[in-house]
C-alpha positions in Angstrom: 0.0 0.0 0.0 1.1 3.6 -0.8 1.5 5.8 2.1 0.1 9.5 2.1 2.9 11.8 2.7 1.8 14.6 5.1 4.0 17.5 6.3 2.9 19.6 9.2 3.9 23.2 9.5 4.4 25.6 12.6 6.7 28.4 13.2 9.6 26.5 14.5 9.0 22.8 14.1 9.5 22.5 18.2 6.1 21.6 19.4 2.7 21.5 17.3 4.8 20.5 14.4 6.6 17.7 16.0 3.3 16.4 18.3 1.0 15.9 15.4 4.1 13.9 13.3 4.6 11.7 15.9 0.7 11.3 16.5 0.2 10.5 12.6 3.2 8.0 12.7 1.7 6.6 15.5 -1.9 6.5 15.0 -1.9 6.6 11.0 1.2 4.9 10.1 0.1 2.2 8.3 -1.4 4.4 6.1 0.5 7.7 6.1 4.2 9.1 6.4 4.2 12.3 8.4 7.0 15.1 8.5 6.8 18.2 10.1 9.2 21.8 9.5 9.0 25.7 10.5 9.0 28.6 9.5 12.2 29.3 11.5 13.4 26.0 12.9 14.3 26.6 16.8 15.5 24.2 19.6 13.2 21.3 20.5 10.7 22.4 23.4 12.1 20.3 26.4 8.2 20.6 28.0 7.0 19.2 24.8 9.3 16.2 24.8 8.3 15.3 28.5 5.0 15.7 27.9 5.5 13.4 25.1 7.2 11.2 27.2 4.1 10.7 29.1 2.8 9.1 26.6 5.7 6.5 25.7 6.3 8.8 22.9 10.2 10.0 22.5 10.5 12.5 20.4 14.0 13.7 22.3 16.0 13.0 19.7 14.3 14.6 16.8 16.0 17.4 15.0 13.6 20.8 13.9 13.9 21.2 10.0 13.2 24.6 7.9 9.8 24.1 5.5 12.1 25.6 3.1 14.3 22.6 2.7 11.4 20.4 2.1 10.6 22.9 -0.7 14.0 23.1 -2.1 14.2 18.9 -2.1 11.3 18.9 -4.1 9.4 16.0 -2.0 5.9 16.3 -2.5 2.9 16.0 -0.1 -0.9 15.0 -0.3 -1.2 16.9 2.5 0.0 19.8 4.0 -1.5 20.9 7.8 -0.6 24.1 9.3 -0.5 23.5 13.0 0.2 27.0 14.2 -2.6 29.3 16.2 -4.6 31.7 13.6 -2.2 34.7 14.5 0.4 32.5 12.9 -1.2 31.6 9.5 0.0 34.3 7.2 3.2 33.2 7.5 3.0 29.8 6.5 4.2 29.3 3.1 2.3 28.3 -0.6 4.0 24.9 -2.2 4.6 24.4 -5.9 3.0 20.8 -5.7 -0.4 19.7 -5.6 -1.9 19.6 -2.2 -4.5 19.1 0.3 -4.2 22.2 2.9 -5.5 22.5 6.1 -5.1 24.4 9.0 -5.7 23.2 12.7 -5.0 25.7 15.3 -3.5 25.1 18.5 -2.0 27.5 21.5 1.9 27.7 21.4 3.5 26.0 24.0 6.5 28.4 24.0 4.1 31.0 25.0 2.4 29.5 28.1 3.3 31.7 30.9 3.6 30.3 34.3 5.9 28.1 36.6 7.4 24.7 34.9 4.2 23.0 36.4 2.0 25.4 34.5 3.6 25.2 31.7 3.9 21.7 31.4 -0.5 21.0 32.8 -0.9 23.7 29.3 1.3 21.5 27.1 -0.9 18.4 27.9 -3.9 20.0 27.0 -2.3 20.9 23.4 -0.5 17.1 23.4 -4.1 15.9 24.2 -5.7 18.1 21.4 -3.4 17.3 18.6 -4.0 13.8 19.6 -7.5 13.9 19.2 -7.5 15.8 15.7 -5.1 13.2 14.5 -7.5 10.1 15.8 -10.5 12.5 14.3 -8.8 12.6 11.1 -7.7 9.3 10.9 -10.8 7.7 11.2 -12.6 10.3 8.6 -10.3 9.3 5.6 -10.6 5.7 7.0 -14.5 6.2 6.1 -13.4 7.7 3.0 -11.9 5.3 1.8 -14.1 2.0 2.7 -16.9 5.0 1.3 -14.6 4.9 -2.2 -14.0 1.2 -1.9 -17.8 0.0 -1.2 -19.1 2.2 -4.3 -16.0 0.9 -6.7 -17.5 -2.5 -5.8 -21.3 -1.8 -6.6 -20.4 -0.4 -9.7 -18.4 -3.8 -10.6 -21.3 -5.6 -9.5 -24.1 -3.6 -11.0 -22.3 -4.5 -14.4 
């Protein structure tokens, strides 16, 4: 089976960005092959990789790429998923290949104020909600395609 290739885009590929690949490699692997870049690839957000951790997910040793690499490589995407919050949008970039786009807004994690408790209770509440959009997803282009598959077979039997 082909995989999907998805690449998810924040502004610097150390938390959204990084959350919903692991998710999709996770939850959708079998089905899709997710990436994720910024804008302006940082340092890996040590509250995101423990709160990753929670969830016997290590994502310590990943390395933030720049979107415009992907670009540049000219590897192409059937999807492309902006995970940055709506204030963050008009920066994201326009691809020269075909794509799906979509945008799913969550809170940056870099900006939580608060002590490293605080911080961390708001990072699980994104974790969580990047988690749930990816099962969401998941299972609506799962029901896509048994939709596509069960009408490709009534038309071979109808004839």
């Amino acid at each position: 089976m082909n995989k999907q290739s998805v690449l998810f885009i924040c502004a610097h590929n150390s938390a959204r960005s990084q959350m919903a690949e692991a998710f999709l490699n996770e939850i959708g692997g079998d089905h899709f092959e997710a990436h994720s870049a910024g804008l302006e690839p940082g340092a890996l957000n040590p509250t995101v990789v423990e709160a990753m951790r929670e969830v016997r997910i290590d994502i310590s040793r990943n390395q933030t790429k720049a979107v415009f690499d992907f670009v540049k490589s000219g590897k192409s995407f059937a999807y492309v998923i902006t995970v940055c919050d709506e204030a963050g949008t008009e920066r994201c970039p326009i691809f020269p290949w075909p794509t799906m786009r979509l945008h799913w807004s969550f809170p940056d994690p870099a900006k939580f104020p608060g002590i490293p408790d605080e911080r961390l209770a708001a990072t699980r509440r994104v974790r969580d909600a990047i988690k749930a959009q990816i099962e969401e997803w998941c299972a609506e282009r799962r029901r896509m395609a048994e939709d596509q598959s069960a009408s490709a077979t009534s038309i071979r039997v109808a004839r």
